[in-house]
C-alpha positions in Angstrom: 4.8 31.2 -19.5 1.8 29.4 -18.3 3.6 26.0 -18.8 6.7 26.6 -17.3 7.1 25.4 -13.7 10.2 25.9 -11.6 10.8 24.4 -8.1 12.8 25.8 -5.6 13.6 25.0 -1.5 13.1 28.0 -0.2 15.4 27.2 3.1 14.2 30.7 4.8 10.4 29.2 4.7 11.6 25.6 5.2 9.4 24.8 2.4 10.0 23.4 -1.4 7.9 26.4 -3.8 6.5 25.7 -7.4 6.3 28.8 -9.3 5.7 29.6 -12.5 7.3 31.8 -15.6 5.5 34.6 -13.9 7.0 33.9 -10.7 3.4 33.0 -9.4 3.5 30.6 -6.3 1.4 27.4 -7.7 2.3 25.1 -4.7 4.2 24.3 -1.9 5.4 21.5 0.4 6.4 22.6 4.3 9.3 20.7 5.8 11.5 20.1 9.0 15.1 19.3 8.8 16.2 17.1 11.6 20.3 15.7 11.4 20.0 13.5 8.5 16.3 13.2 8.7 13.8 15.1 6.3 9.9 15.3 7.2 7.2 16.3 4.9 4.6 17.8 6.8 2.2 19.5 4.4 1.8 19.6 0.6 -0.8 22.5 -1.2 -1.3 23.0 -4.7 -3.2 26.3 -4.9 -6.6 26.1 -6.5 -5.7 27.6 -10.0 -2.5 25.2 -10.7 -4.2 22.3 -9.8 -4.4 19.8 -12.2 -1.4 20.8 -13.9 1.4 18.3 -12.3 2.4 21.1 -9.5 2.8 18.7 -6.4 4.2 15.4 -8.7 6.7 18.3 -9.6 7.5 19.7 -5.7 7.9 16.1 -5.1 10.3 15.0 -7.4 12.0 17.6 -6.9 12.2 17.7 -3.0 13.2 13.8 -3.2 15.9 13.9 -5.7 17.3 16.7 -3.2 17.0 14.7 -0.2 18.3 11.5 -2.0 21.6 13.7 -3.3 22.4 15.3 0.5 21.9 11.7 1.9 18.6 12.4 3.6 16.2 9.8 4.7 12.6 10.9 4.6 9.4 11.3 7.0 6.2 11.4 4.6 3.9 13.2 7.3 1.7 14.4 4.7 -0.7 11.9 3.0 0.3 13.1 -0.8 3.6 12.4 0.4 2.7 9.3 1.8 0.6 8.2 -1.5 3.3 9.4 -4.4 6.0 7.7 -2.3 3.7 4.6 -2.3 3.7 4.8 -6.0 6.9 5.6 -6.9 8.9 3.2 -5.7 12.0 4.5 -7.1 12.3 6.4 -3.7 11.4 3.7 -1.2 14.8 3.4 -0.3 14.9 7.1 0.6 11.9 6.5 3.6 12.8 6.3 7.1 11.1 3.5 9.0 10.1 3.0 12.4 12.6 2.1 14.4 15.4 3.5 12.2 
């Protein structure tokens, strides 16, 4: 099971969780829901998992989910910040200043 990764928002925590087969927490991105506005305070890949595509995986994940409720997004945290930077799929997704 050591390959499997699953990625869930876990709404209670206000937090997207990687876990994996063994429902091990590998990772984790806090959040704060505003109206229509999602911010991504702080993304953590803990030290075992890292390496393995954990936080590429939380992100995806958290932005296809913000893109399909019609979210715009805050990337407080730097990985945030640098992933959205180079995928530019989701630039449209980004709220800017102003907005």
């Amino acid at each position: 099971m050591e390959n499997e990764i699953s990625v869930v928002d876990a709404k209670e925590r206000s937090r997207y969780e990687a876990v994996d087969g063994d429902g091990n927490l590998m990772g984790f991105v806090d959040y704060k829901l505003y109206s229509d506005v999602i911010a991504f305070l702080h993304a953590e890949t803990l030290p075992e998992f890292r390496g393995r595509g954990v936080a590429g995986r939380i992100a995806t994940k958290s932005l296809d989910d913000a893109r399909d409720a019609g979210l715009r997004v805050k990337p407080a945290c730097p990985y945030y910040q640098d992933f959205l930077a180079e995928h530019t799929e989701y630039a449209d997704l980004v709220k800017r200043a102003g907005e």
